[in-house]
C-alpha positions, 0 to 999 in steps of 0.5 A: 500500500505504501508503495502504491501512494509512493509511485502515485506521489511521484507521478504527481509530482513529475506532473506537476514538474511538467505543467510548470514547464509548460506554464513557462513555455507558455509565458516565453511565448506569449512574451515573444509574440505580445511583448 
């Protein structure tokens, strides 16, 4: 069980690592094009 919230824990995180990126992304982008 413990295993199972560790891995669930982990993918949480590695998605949330991954919506920033994109945030970033994102932002650059917007900067480029409006800014």
């Amino acid at each position: 069980m413990n295993n199972l919230v560790n891995l669930t824990h982990k993918e949480e995180k590695s998605k949330t690592k991954a919506l920033g990126l994109n945030f970033k992304l994102l932002h650059k982008f917007l900067d480029f094009h409006v800014g």
